[in-house]
C-alpha positions in Angstrom: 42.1 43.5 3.4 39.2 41.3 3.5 38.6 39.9 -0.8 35.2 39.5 -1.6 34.0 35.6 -1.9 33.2 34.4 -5.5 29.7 32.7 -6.0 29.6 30.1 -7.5 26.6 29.2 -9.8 25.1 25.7 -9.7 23.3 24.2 -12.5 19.7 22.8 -12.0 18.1 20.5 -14.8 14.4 19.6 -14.9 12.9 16.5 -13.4 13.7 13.6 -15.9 10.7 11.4 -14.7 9.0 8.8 -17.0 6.3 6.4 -16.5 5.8 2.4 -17.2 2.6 0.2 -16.7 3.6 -3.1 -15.2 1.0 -5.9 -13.9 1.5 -7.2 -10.3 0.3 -11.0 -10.2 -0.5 -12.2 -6.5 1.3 -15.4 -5.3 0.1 -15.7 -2.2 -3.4 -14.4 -0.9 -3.4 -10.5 0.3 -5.3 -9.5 3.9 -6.2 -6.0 4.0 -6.5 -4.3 7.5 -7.8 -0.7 7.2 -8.2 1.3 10.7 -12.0 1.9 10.3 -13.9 4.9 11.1 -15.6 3.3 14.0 -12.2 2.9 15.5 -11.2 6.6 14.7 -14.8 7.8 16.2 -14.2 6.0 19.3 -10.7 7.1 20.3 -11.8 10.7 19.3 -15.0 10.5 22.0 -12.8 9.2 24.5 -10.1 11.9 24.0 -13.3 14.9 23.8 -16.2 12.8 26.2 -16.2 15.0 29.5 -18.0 12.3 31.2 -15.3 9.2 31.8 -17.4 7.0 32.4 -16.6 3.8 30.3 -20.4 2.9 28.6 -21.0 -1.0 28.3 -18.9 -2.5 25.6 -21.5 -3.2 22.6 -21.2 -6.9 20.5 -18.7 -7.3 18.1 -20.4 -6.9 14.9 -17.7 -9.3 12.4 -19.6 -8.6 9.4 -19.5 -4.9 10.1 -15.8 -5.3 11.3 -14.7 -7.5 8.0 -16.4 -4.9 5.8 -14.6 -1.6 7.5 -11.4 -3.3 7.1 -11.7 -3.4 3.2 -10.6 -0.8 1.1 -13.6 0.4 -0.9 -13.1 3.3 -3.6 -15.8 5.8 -4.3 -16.9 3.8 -7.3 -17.4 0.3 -5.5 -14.5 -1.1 -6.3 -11.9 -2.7 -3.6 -8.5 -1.7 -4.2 -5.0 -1.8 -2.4 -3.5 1.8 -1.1 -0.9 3.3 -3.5 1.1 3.7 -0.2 1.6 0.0 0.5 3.4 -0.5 -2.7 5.5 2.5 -2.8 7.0 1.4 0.6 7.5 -1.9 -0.2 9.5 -0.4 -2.9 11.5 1.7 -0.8 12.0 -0.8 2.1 13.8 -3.2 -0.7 16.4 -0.7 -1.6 17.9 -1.3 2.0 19.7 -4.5 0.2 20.5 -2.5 -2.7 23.6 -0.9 -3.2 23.6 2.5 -4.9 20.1 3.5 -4.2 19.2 4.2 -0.7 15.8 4.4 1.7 16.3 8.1 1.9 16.5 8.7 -2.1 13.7 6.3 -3.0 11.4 8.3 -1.4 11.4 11.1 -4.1 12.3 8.7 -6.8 8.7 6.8 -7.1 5.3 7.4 -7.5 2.1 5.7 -8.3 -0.9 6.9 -11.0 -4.1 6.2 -8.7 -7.2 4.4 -10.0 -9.6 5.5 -7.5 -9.9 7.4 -4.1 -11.4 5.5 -0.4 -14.7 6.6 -0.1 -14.4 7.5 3.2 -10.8 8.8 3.8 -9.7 9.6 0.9 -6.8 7.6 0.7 -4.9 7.0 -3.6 -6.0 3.3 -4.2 -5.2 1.0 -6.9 -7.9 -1.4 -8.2 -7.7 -4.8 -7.2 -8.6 -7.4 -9.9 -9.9 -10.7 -8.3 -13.4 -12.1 -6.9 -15.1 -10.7 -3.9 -13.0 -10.9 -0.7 -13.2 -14.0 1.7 -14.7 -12.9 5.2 -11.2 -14.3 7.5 -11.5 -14.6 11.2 -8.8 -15.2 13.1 -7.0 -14.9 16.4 -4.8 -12.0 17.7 -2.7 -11.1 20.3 -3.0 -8.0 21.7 -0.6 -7.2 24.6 -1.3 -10.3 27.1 -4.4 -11.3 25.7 -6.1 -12.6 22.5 -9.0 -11.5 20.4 -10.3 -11.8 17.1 -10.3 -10.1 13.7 -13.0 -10.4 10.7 -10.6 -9.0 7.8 -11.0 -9.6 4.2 -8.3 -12.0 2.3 -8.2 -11.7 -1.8 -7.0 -15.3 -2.8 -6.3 -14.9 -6.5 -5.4 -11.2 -7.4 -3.8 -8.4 -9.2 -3.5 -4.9 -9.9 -2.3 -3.2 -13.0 0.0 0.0 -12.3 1.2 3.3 -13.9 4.9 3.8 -12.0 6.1 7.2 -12.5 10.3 7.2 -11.8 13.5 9.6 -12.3 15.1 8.3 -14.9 18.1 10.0 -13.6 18.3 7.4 -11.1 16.8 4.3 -12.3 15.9 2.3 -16.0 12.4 0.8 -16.2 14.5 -2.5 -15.9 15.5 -1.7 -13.0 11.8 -0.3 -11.3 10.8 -3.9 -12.6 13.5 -5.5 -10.9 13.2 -3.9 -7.6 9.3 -4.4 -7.6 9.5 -7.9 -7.9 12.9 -7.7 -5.3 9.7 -6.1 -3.4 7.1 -8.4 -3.7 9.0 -11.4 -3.1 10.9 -10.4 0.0 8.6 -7.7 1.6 5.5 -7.8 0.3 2.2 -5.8 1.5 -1.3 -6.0 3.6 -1.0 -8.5 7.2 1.0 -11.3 7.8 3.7 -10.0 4.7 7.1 -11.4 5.1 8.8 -8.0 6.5 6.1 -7.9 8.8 6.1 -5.6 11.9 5.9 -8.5 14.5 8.0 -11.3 15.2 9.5 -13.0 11.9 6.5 -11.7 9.3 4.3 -14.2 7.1 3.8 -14.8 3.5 0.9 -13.3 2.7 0.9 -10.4 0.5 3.5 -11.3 -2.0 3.2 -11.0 -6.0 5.6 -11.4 -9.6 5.6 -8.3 -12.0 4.3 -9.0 -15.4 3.3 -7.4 -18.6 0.3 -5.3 -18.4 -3.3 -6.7 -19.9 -3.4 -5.9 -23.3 -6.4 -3.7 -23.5 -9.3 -3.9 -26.3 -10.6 -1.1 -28.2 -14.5 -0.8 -27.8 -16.4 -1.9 -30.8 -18.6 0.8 -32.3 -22.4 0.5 -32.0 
């Protein structure tokens, strides 16, 4: 005679997340490289254009290039995607032990300033002067070409990091941000680049946040 299986009852706890502000300080320049509307629009016409004929390529505009690759938030600001961080973060827990790629995922988060005026996409302010206009050489399959893309020589950001504190202390979110910044950094030519051995653009030190001023009142 067949006996009935007992269930047994798990116990589920709320999220334990908590948040810490800490200041990212640049070391070396940053190089931002968004894909840029123009470059969207023009795959989506050839992918929709029932004529294929190929029109005459225009002039490279490199101002208009260097501009589209910057990240500009709805309020004029430039700013770094929350993204870029968040995986830095998560790519550094590959060398450590105890916290994997897989779990990091669900383990941080990032407050946004701001929001790309034209996608969208969570940004965090960047704090430094206007961008320098770079142009540079490329290689692109067997050939060469060049990129305008904008280069931020002396910068920050200041960050609200949301993390289960089941997992993790705000030591050690500290500690595996600056793990991130000085081994894998973000934007082009970072060290744990995509292509060949990487650069060392892109990388930073965590400090303490600004201390911020009350307003006077009038």
């Amino acid at each position: 005679m067949a006996t009935a299986k007992k269930s047994s009852r798990i116990t589920i706890t709320p999220p334990n997340f908590q948040s810490v502000q800490l200041r990212l300080q640049g070391m070396s320049p940053l190089m931002q490289n968004k894909f840029s509307k123009k470059a969207v629009d023009a795959i989506a016409e050839k992918q929709t254009a029932s004529d294929a004929v190929k029109k005459p390529r225009a002039p490279k505009d490199y101002k208009a290039e260097f501009n589209a690759a910057r990240y500009v938030s709805r309020q004029g600001w430039d700013g770094v995607p929350c993204r870029q961080i968040r995986a830095s973060m998560i790519r550094a827990c590959a060398n450590i032990d105890g916290l994997d790629m897989t779990r990091a995922k669900s383990a941080f988060f990032i407050d946004a300033d701001g929001f790309d005026r034209t996608d969208g996409t969570p940004l965090l302010k960047i704090e430094s002067k206007k961008p320098i206009h770079d142009t540079r050489p490329v290689a692109i399959v067997n050939t060469f070409d060049l990129r305008n893309r904008p280069i931020y020589t002396d910068w920050a950001v200041t960050m609200t990091l949301n993390f289960d504190a089941d997992l993790c202390t705000e030591t050690d979110v500290a500690n595996l941000l600056a793990r991130a910044g000085a081994t894998i950094g973000i934007g082009e030519l970072r060290p744990l680049g995509k292509k060949g051995f990487g650069g060392d653009f892109g990388m930073w030190e965590v400090q303490a946040p600004k201390k911020t001023r009350k307003r006077k009142s009038a």
